[in-house]
C-alpha positions as CSV (number, residue, x, y, z in Angstrom):
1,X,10.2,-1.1,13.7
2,X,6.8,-1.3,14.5
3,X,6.7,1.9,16.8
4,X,7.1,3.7,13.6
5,X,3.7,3.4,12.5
6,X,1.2,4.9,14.5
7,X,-2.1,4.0,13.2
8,X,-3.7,3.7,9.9
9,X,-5.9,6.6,7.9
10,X,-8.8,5.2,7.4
11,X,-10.6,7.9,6.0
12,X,-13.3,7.8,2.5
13,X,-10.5,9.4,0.4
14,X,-7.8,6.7,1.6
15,X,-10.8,3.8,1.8
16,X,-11.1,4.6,-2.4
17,X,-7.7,4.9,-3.5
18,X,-7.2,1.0,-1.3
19,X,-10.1,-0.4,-2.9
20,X,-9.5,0.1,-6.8
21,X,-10.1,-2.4,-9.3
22,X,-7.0,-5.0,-9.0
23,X,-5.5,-4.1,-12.3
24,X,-4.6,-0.5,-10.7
25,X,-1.8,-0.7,-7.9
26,X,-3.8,0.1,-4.1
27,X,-2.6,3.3,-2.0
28,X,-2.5,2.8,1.6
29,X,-2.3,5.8,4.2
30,X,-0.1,5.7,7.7
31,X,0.0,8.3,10.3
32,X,4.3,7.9,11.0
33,X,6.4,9.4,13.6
34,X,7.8,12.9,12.5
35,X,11.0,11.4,12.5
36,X,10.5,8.3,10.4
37,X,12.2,8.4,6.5
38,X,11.0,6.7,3.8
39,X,13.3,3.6,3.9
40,X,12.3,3.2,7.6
41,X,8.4,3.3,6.7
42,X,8.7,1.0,4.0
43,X,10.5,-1.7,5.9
44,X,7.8,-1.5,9.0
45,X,4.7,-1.9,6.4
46,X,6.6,-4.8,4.9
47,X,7.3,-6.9,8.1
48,X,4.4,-5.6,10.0
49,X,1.6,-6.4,7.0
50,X,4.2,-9.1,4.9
51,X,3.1,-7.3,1.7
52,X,5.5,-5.7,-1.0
53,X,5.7,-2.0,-0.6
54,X,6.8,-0.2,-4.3
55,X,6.2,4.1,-3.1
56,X,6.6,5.7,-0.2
57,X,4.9,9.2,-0.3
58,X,5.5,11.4,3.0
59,X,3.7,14.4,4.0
60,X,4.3,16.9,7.2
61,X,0.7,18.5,8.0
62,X,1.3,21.6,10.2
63,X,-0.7,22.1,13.7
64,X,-3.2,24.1,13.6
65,X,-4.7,27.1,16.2
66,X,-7.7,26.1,17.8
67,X,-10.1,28.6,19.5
68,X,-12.8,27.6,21.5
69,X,-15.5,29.8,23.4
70,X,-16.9,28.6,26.4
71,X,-18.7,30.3,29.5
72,X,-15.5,31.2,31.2
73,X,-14.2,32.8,28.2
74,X,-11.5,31.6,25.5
75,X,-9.9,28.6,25.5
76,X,-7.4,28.3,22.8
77,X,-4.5,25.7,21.7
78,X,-2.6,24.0,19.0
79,X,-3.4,20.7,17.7
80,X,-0.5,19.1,17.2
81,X,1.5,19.2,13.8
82,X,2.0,15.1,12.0
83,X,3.2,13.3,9.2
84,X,1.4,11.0,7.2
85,X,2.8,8.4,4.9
86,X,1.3,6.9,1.6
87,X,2.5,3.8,0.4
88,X,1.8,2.0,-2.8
89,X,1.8,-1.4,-3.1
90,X,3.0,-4.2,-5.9
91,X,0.1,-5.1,-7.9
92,X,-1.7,-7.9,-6.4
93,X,-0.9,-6.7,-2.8
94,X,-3.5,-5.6,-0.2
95,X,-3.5,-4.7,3.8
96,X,-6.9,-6.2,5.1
97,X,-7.8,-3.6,8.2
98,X,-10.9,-5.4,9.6
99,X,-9.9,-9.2,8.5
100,X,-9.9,-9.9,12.8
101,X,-12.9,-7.7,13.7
């Protein structure tokens, strides 16, 4: 389950929409395997954070060409494409990122 998530976005946009007010339900982004579905992702946030997940949103971003000059001439590549997963969670909920640094 766990290899699922890769890492969290932590990112202003994401840090605002997970710290609203506690009326408003807190959106939480996850970079995912390409693979994952949105009944997989949901059931790693649950038993990897314990919270109650109500939305999954997914989203592919595509790679991108990169060109870069150096003194040898140009160097250029692909970043590499990814998806990203935005879950909503119950009201009340909350993931706390730095509560061990």
């Amino acid at each position: 389950m766990s290899n699922i998530l890769i890492k969290p976005i932590i990112t202003e946009k994401s840090t605002k929409k997970a710290e609203v007010a506690d009326t408003k339900k807190k959106v939480y982004a996850f970079r995912v395997e390409k693979d994952a579905n949105k009944i997989q992702i949901r059931k790693a946030i649950e038993s990897t954070y314990s919270v109650q997940v109500e939305d999954v949103n997914t989203a592919v971003n595509p790679g991108k060409k990169k060109v870069r000059y150096t003194k040898k001439g140009v160097a250029s590549g692909m970043k590499s494409s990814f998806k990203r997963a935005y879950v909503t969670l119950k009201a009340g909920e909350s993931i706390d990122f730095y509560g061990s640094v």
